[in-house]
Each structure stands twice: as structure tokens, then as C-alpha cells.
C-alpha positions in Angstrom: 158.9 188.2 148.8 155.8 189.8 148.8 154.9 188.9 145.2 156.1 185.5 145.4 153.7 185.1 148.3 150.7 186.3 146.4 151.2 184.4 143.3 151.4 181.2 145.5 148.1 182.4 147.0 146.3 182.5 143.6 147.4 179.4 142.4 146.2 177.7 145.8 142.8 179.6 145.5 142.4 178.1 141.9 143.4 174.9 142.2 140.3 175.1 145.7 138.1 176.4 142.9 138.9 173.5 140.6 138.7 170.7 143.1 135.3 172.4 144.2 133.9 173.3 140.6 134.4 169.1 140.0 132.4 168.1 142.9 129.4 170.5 141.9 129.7 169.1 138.3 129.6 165.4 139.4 126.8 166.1 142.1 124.0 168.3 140.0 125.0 167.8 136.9 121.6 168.2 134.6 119.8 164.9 133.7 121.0 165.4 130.1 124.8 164.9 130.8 123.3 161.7 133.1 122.2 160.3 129.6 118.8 160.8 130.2 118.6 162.7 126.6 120.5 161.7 123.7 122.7 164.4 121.9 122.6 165.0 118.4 125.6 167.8 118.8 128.8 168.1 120.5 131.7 170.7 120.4 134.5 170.3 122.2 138.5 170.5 121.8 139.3 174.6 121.9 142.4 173.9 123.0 143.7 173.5 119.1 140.5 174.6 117.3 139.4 178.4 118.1 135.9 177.6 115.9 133.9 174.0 115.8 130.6 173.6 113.9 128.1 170.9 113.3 125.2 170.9 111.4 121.7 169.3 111.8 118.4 169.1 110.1 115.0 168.8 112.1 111.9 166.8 109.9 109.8 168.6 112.2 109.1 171.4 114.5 111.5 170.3 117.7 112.2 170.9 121.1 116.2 171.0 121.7 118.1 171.4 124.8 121.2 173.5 125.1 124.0 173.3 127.3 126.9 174.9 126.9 129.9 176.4 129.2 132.1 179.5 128.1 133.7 182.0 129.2 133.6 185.8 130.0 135.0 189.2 132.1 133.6 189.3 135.5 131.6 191.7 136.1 130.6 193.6 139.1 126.9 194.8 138.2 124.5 193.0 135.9 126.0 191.4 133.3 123.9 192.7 130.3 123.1 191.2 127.1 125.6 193.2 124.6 128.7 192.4 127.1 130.6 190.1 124.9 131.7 186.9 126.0 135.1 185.2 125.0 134.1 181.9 124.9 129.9 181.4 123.8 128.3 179.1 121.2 125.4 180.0 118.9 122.9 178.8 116.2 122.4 179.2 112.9 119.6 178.9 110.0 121.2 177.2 107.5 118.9 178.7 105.1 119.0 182.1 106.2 122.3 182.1 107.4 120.9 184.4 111.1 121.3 183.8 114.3 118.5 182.1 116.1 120.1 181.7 119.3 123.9 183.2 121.0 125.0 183.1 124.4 125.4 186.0 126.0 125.7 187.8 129.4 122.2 188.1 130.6 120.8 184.4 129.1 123.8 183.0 130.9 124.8 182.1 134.7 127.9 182.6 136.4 129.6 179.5 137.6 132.8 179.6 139.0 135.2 181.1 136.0 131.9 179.8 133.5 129.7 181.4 131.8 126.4 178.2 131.6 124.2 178.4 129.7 121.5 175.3 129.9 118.3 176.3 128.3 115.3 174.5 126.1 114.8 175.9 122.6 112.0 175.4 120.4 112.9 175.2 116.8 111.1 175.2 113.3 111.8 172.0 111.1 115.2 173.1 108.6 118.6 172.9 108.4 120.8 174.6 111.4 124.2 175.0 112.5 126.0 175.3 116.0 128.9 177.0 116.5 131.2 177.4 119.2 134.3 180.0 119.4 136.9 181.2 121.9 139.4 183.3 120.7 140.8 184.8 123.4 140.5 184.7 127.6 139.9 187.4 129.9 140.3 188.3 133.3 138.4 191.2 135.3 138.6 192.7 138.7 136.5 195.2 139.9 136.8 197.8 137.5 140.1 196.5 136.1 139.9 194.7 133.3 142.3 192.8 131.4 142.2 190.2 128.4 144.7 188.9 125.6 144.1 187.0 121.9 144.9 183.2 121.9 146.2 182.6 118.8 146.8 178.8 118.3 149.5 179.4 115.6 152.1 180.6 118.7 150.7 178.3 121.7 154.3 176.6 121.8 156.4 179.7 121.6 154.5 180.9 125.2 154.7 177.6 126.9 157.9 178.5 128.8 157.0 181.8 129.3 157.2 182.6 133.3 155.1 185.2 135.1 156.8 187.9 135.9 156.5 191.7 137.2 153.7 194.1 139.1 150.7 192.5 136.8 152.0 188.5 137.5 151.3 189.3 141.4 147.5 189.3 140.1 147.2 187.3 137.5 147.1 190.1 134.6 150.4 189.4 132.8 150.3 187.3 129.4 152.4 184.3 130.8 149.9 184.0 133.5 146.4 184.7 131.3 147.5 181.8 129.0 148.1 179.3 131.9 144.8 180.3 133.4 143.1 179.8 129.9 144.9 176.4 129.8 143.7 175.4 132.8 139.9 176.4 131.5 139.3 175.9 127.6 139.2 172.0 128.2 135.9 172.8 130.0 134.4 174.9 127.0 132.0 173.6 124.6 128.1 173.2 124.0 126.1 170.6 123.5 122.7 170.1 122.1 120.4 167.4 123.4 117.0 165.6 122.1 114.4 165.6 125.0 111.7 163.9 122.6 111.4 162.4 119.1 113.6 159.7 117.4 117.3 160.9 117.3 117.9 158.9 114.3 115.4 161.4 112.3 117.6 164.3 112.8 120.5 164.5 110.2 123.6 166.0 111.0 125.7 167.6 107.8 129.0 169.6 107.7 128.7 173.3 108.2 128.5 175.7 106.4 126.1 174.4 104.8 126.6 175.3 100.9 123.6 176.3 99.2 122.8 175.5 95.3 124.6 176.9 92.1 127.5 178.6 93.8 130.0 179.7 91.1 132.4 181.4 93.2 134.0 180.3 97.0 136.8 182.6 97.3 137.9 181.7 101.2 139.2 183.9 103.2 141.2 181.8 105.4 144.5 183.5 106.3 145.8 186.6 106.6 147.5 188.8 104.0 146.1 186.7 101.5 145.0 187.7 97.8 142.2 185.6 95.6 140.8 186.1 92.6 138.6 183.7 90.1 137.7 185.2 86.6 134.8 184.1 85.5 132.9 184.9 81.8 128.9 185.8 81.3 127.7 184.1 78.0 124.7 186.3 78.8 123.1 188.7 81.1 123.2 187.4 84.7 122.0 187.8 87.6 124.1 187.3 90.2 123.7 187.0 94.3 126.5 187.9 96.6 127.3 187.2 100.0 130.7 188.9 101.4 132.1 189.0 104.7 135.1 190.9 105.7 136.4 193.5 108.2 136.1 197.1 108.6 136.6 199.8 110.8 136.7 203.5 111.2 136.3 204.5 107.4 137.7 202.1 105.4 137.6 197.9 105.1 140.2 196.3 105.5 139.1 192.2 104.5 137.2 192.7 101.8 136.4 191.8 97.8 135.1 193.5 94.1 134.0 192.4 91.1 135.8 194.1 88.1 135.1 193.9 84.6 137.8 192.1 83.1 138.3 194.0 79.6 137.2 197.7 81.1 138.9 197.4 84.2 135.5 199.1 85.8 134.7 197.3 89.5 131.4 196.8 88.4 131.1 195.4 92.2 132.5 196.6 95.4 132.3 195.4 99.1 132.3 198.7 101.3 131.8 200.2 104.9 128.4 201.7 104.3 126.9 199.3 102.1 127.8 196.7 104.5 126.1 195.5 107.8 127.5 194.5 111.4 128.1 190.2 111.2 127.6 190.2 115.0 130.7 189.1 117.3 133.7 191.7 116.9 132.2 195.6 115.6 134.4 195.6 112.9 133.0 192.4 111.5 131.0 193.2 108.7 128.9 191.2 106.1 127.5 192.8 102.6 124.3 190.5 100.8 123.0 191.4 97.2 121.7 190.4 94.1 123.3 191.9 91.2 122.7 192.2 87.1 125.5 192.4 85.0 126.0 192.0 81.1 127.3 189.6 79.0 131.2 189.6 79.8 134.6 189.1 81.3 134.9 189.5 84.7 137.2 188.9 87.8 135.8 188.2 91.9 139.1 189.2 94.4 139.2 189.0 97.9 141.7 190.2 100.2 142.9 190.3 104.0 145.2 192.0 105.7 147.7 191.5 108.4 144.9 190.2 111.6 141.4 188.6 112.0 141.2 185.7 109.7 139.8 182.4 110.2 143.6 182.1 110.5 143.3 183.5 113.7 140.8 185.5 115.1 141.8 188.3 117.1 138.4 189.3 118.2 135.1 187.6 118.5 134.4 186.0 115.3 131.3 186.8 112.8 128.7 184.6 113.4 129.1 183.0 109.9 132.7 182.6 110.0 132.9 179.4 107.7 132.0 181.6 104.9 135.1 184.1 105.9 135.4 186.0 102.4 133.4 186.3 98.5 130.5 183.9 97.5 128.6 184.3 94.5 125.5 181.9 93.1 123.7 182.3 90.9 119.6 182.7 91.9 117.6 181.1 88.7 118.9 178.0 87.7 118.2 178.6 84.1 121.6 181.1 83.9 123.6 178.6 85.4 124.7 177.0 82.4 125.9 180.8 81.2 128.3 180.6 84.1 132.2 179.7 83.0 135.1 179.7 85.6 137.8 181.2 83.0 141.9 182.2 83.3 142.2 185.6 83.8 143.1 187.6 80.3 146.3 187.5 79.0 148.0 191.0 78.7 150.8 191.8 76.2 153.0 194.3 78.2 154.2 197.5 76.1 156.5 198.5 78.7 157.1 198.4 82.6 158.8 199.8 85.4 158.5 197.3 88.4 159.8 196.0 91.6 161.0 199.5 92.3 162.7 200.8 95.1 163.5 203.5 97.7 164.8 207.0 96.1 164.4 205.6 92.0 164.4 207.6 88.9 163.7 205.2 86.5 162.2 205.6 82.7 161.6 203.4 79.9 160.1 203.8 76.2 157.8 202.1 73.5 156.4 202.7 70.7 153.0 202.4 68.6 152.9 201.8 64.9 149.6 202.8 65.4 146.8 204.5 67.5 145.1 202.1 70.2 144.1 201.4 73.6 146.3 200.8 75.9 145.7 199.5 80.0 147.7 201.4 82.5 149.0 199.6 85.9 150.6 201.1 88.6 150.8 200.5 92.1 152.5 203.0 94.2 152.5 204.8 97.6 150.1 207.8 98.4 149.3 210.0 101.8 146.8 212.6 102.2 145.7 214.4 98.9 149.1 213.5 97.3 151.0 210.8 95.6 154.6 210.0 97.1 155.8 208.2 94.6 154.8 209.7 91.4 154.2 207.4 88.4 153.4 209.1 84.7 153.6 208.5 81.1 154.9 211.0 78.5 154.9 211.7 74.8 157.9 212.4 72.9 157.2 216.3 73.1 157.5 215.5 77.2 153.9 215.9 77.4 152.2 214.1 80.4 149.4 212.2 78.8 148.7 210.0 82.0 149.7 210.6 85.6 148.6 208.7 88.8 146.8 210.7 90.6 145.9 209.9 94.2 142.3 210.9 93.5 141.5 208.6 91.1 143.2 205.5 92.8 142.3 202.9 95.0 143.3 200.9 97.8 146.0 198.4 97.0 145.6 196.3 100.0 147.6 196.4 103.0 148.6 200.1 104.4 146.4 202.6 103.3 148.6 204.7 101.6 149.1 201.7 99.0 147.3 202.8 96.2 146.5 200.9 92.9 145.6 202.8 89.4 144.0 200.3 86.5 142.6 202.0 83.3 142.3 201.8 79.9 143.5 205.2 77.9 143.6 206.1 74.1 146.6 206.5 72.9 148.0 207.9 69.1 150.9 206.3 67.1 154.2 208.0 68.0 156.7 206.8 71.0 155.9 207.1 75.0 158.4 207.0 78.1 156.9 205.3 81.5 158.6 207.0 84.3 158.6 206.3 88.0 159.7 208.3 90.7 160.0 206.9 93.9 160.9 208.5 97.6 163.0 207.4 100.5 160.8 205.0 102.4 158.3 202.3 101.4 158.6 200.7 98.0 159.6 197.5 96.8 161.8 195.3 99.2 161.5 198.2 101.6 158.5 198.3 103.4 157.9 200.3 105.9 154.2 199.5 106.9 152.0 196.5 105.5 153.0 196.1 101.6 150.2 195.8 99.1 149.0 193.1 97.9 150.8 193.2 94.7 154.2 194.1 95.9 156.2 192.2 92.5 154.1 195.1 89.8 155.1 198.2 92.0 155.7 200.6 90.1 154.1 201.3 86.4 152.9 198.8 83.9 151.5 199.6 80.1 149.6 196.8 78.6 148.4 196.4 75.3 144.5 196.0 74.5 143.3 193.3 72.3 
């Protein structure tokens, strides 16, 4: 009884909060939301959208006021400027693509279950672009805290869900987060007024803005997903890239290369340390360069794993997220026209061993009328300092003339212990045998953790060189 009797109480105290919370808002709302300014930006409409953006350009220096509501835990002490909020807006330079203004705790003010912010903001003439995200909702009491992600993609799955247990009696179970974020997320948005000039001078453009001679936009915008683009150099070109991905403890997890098509070299990689914080969530990351490379073949990839996509963000966001994933332009317009979006190279396969499975033995021959080069693909499982399933090519002496070595591998998207070898070896004229050996758990159709992001070429590939 005693539960039921509390959980009645909240709901009566929130719906008192409501009621009062609308007759504040009517009473002092700010002269802006009277009409007294016009409004040149608006984002609204969380409840299906966890991200909106609008862009706007300014002919001149300009004052702007900003008004926005979010959301964030409460806290009992000052609430400091690196506490994240859930629900916040910012602003971009378009041109610089960094933050000029964010809401945060400390240039914010408590208002009921709000976070307000409703400040005036002097701005430079340029391009600029708001933003405003709420991926998740959060509850906090005293020194309790408790939050969940709000992914839009299952909304209707947790509609019926009913409180229930110890945390429902105060509000901390999931059924009862998402119907107090239901109740609030209508109310979030921000809003950018005009307090002088001529509205009609300020443009408005769809963010993010895309800046000149881009070549390659590989979009990260799901999860588990896999892109590539090959591209071919006519010339020596100079390249600028802009990344942004997610990483954590040692290793990224979202993130792309650049690999020379013929070699099989990444010529270009996006990694934890050369990489820099993207704001929002600590593991976003972002990586910015200019790069020369030579006359060539070459392929851009881009992958995500299992979580934290535009798809759904299960953290705060990065405070570019429309760019989620690989760009590259290229900086003098003169190598533009050296610049060709290509098919990737065809391969003419010797011999393979793929799509194999838990606790294989399996071996296949070929033979070359003559000495040449030959690529060598395998994707297979590796822990710690070893391989567990082995993958090797032999002579016909039994000689091992290439063996995947977990050493000289990399990471083959999804699980960590996927591991992907792609080389180019000499090889004489006589006759080779591929074998792969695989163990009880995790290979092809059998996955015991995330699969790579390959999964049909598991196992061993030989390819001939052109």
C-alpha cells in the first residue's frame, strides 16, 4: 500500500508543478516570446527528433538573443559549468565549425524541472548554426542520481510499460523516467531572436553547412555500418580531412582510414591520440588535417559499431554531429579537377577459404605458372598476443610462407578481438594450399560478441595482382 501511496503522491506533486510552471510562463514570459522581437531560429519537436539545426548568416556584426529551455540532473550544490546537461542547445561557426556559445550548468537557471537559458549574444557577421539535442532524461536526488538513453527507434515498444518495484516508489525506474520525459521534452527547444536590424537581411541555410570542393561525405548515420568510396589521384594532392568518431579507453571504436588501393598501405588513419575531444559525450572525438599523397588509387572507409550514431545517440552528442563520420576536400581549387570518384579495384581471387565456422579445418590449393605478387585477405579472431583462429599459406614442401599473425593485424571492426590482415607478398611459380583453422566460438554465423564488419570474407582470401 505503501508504494502505491507514494507513487500517487508524485504524480499529484507533478501535475501541481505543471499547472504552476504554466502560470509563471504565461505571466513573465520575456518580451521576446510577447513578439516584441522577431525570431530568425526555432527548434522544437524532440519528441521524434533527438538533434534539430538551423542555419543563419549575419551581413553584419549582430546582437542576438537566446532563449532556450533544457534539461539537466538536479543538483544540490552549484551547478558548475562542465556538469553536462541532457537537454541544451548551442552555436556554431559555420566556417570554423567551433562552438561559440553551449548551455551549460553555470550560464543556466533552474526552473522548475528546466534548465533556461535567456541570454544576449554578440556575434561577428558569418555563417552560423544552432543546434539543439536531448538524448536522454535524468533524474537526481540528493546524492542519488539516476538517468536513462531515449532512443526514438523503441519509444512504442515502452509505451505500455508500467512502473513497477522499490525504484517506481521514486520515480527512478525506466517505465517511470520515460513518462516523466514525455511529460517534459514538448517544453525543450531554443530559440534565437533579432532585437535590432532588419530580419529579412539575415539568411537562414540548412546545416551543416557544406563547405567548397568536398570529394568525399562518407555519413556515419547508423550503427554497425561500413562505407567506403575509392577515389583515384591523377596527381599529387593535397588533401584536408575532417573525421569524427568515437573512442574510448585505448582504442576507437567509430572511426575511418585512407588506404592505398594497389599497396594495401593505410596511407591515413583516424586514431585515439591523434584525435581531439568533439565536446558533448568524452568519448566523442574529432581528428582535422591536411594531408599529401601521390598520384594513385585509393579507398576512404568509415565504420561504427554497435551504439552512438546519429542513429541514436546514447550519450551527449558531438557538437558537430551533422558531419557524424569521414569528409575530405580538397584545399586549392586548382587539384580539384585531379579528383575522380572511381569503383573499387577489381580482384581476380586465386583461392579462398570463407564464411567459415566454429571448430573448421579447412584447406584449399592453386597454382602459379609463374612468379608474382599476390594480395592476402583474412579476417579472423585474435585475443591477447595470439591468434585464435589461425589462418596460413603453405608451399608444396609444407613450408609456411605467410601466417596471420596477430601482431601485424588490425582491427576488423566490431569486437576487438576481430582482426583483419591485407598485404601484398611475392610469391614463386610452384603450387600453394590456403588453410584455415578455426576454434569453438566466434566465427562465421556464430558470433559470440559484435561480428566484424566483413563477416561474408572470414576466413582467408588470396588475390591475384595486376
Amino acid at each position: 500500500m505503501l508504494p502505491f501511496l507514494l507513487s500517487e503522491a508524485a504524480a499529484l506533486i507533478r501535475t501541481v508543478h505543471a499547472v504552476a510552471l504554466f502560470v509563471l510562463f504565461v505571466a513573465f514570459a520575456p518580451a521576446a516570446m510577447q513578439g516584441g522581437e522577431p525570431r530568425i531560429v526555432g527548434l522544437h519537436g524532440f519528441e521524434t527528433a533527438e538533434v534539430r539545426q538551423q542555419g543563419f548568416s549575419l551581413p553584419r556584426p549582430t546582437k542576438v538573443h537566446i532563449y532556450a529551455r533544457g534539461g539537466g540532473l538536479h543538483q544540490i550544490l552549484h551547478t558548475s559549468s562542465d556538469n553536462p546537461l541532457f537537454a541544451y542547445g548551442w552555436i556554431l561557426n559555420a566556417t570554423t565549425r567551433e562552438v561559440v556559445w553551449q548551455m551549460d550548468g553555470a550560464n543556466t537557471k533552474r526552473d522548475w524541472e528546466y534548465r533556461v537559458a535567456d541570454r544576449y549574444l554578440d556575434l561577428p557577421a558569418g555563417s552560423y548554426e544552432a543546434y539543439f539535442a536531448n538524448h536522454g532524461f535524468g533524474q537526481g536526488l540528493f546524492f542519488a542520481q539516476w538517468t536513462r538513453n531515449i532512443d526514438r527507434r523503441a519509444l512504442e515498444a515502452g509505451a505500455n510499460e508500467r512502473p513497477h518495484g522499490f525504484l517506481a516508489t521514486m520515480g527512478a525506474d525506466d517505465a517511470s523516467l520515460l513518462r516523466r520525459w514525455r511529460e517534459q521534452v514538448g517544453n525543450y527547444g531554443m530559440k534565437i531572436y533579432l532585437p535590432g536590424g532588419n530580419p529579412s537581411e539575415v539568411s537562414t541555410f540548412e546545416a551543416p553547412l557544406r563547405w567548397k570542393n568536398i570529394v568525399v561525405a562518407l555519413s556515419a548515420d547508423a550503427d554497425n555500418g561500413h562505407w567506403t568510396q575509392a577515389f583515384h589521384l591523377r596527381k599529387p594532392v593535397t588533401l584536408h580531412v575532417y573525421a569524427e568518431g568515437e573512442g574510448s579507453g585505448r582504442s576507437m571504436h567509430d572511426y575511418g582510414w585512407i588506404t592505398d588501393a594497389r599497396s594495401r598501405v593505410r596511407v591515413w588513419e583516424m586514431t585515439l591520440d591523434k584525435s581531439q575531444y568533439a565536446g558533448g559525450a568524452r568519448k566523442n572525438r574529432r581528428q582535422v588535417e591536411t594531408i599529401p599523397l601521390p598520384a594513385g588509387d585509393y579507398e576512404a572507409t568509415f565504420i561504427t559499431d554497435d551504439s552512438h550514431s546519429p542513429a541514436d545517440w546514447n550519450a551527449a552528442p558531438p557538437c558537430d554531429p551533422g558531419l557524424y563520420g569521414l569528409t575530405l576536400s580538397v584545399p586549392a581549387d586548382a587539384d580539384l579537377p585531379a579528383v575522380t570518384l572511381t569503383k573499387p579495384l577489381s580482384w581476380t581471387v586465386l583461392a579462398e577459404l570463407v564464411r567459415v565456422g566454429n571448430d573448421q579445418d579447412r584447406r584449399t590449393s592453386f597454382t602459379l605458372a609463374t612468379a608474382q605478387s599476390a594480395r592476402v585477405y583474412a579476417v579472423a579472431e585474435g585475443d591477447g598476443d595470439d591468434m585464435a583462429d589461425e589462418g596460413w599459406l603453405e608451399d608444396a614442401a609444407g613450408t609456411r610462407v605467410w601466417t596471420m599473425v596477430r601482431s601485424h593485424t588490425l582491427h576488423a571492426g566490431g569486437a576487438s578481438k576481430n582482426r583483419l590482415a591485407d598485404e601484398l607478398i611475392s610469391l614463386p611459380r610452384g603450387t600453394y594450399t590456403l588453410r584455415f583453422k578455426t576454434d569453438d566460438s566466434h566465427a562465421y554465423g556464430h558470433w559470440n560478441d559484435d561480428p566484424p564488419w566483413d563477416p561474408e570474407h572470414y576466413g582467408l582470401t588470396v588475390y591475384a595482382v595486376k
